[in-house]
N, C-alpha and C positions, 0 to 999 in steps of 0.2 A: 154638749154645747151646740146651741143653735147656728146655722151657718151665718144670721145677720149679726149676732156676737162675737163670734171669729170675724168675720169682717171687718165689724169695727175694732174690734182690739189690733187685728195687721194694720188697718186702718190708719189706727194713733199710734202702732209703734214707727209705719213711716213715716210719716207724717213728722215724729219727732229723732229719726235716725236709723228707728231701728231696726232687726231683720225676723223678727217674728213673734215676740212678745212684746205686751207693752214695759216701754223702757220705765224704770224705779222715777222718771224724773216727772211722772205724769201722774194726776193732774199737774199742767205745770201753771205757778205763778208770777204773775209778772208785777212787778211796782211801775208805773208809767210815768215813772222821773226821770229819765234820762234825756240832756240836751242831742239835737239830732244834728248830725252832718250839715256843713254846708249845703251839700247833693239833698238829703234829706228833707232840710228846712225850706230848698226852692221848689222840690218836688211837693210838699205840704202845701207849701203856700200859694202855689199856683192852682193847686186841684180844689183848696178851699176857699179859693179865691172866687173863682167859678161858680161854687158850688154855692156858697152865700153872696153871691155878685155886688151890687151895692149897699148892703149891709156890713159886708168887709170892711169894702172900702170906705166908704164913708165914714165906719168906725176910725179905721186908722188916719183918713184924713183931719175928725174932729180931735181925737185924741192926740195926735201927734206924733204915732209911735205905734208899733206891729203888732197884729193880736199875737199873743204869747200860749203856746203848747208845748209839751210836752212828747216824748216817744217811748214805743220798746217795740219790740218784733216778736213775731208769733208766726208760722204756717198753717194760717186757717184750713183752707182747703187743701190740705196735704200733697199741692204740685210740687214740693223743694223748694223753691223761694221763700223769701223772708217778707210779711207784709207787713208794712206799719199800720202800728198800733198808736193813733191819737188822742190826747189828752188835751182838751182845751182848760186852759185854765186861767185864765183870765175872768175874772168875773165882773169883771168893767164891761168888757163885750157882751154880755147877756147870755151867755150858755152856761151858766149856774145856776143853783137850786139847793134847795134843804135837804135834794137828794145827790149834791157832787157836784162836778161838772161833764159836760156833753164829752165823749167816747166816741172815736169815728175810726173806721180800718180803710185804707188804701190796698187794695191787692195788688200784688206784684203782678207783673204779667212777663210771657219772650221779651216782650216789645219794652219793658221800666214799668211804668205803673198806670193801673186805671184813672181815665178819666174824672170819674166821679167813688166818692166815695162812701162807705156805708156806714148807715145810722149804727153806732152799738148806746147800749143805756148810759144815764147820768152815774157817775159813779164819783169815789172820791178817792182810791189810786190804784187800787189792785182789780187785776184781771184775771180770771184763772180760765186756762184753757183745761178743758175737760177730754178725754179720753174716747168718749161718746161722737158718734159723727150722725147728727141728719141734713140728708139731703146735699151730701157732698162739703157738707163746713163743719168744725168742730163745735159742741157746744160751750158753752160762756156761764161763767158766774162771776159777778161784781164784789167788793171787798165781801164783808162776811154775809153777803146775802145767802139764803136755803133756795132761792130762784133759783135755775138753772133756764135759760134762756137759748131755745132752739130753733136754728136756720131753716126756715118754709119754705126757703127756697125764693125768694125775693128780699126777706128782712129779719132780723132776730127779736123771736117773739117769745 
C-alpha cells in the first residue's frame, strides 16, 4: 500500500471517528432534509445573507417570507467538527435547476463557523461523503451521480 493510500484511509477513518481503519460507515451518505437548530438557522442565515447580499434580501423582502434550506453535517476537512451541510431549496429564490438545487458547506472553525461559505453542486438531496481526501477535504458525490467531485484546494471540481 502506497503511503498516500494509508493516508487517506487514516485520513477518513478520523475524520469519521475512527483509529485506524476506515470505519464500515464510509462512504457515508447524507439525505439533506433535516430542519436546523435555531443556533443553525441564524448561523445559515447570516453567512448566506452576506454571501448573496441583496439578492437575499430583497428576495425575502418581495416574497414576504425566508428563503427556505435545509441541513445535515459532515466533517469535511477532518479537524473534528461538524460542518454544515446546505440545501437550498426553495426554488422561488432562484437556486434551482433540472439539475436540483444549489449545495453550499459552512466550515466549522475554534472560533463557530466560517464567514463565507462554499460553492458544493446543484443536487437534489443526497450527498455522499467519500473516503478519498484531496487537498486536505474529503471528496463528494451527489445523489446517484458516477461524478465524484474533488477539492483543488479553492473549490470542488
Amino acid at each position: 500500500m502506497s503511503r498516500t493510500m494509508f493516508q487517506a484511509i487514516l485520513g477518513a477513518a478520523l475524520a469519521f471517528g475512527g483509529t485506524g481503519a476506515a470505519p464500515r460507515d464510509v462512504p457515508r451518505t447524507y439525505a439533506l432534509d433535516g430542519a436546523p437548530t435555531p443556533a443553525e438557522s441564524a448561523t445559515v442565515r447570516a453567512v448566506l445573507g452576506r454571501y448573496f447580499g441583496r439578492e437575499w434580501s430583497d428576495f425575502e423582502t418581495s416574497a414576504g417570507r425566508q428563503v427556505t434550506f435545509t441541513v445535515g453535517h459532515a466533517d469535511l476537512d477532518g479537524d473534528g467538527r461538524a460542518d454544515l451541510l446546505i440545501h437550498l431549496n426553495d426554488d422561488k429564490f432562484g437556486y434551482c435547476s433540472s439539475h436540483g438545487c444549489q449545495g453550499l458547506a459552512i466550515m466549522a472553525t475554534k472560533e463557530g463557523y466560517a464567514q463565507k461559505p462554499l460553492n458544493l453542486a446543484f443536487f437534489y438531496e443526497t450527498l455522499t461523503v467519500l473516503p478519498a481526501i484531496q487537498n486536505g477535504m474529503h471528496d463528494l458525490r451527489y445523489d446517484d451521480s458516477l461524478h465524484v467531485f474533488h477539492w483543488n484546494g479553492t473549490e470542488y471540481r
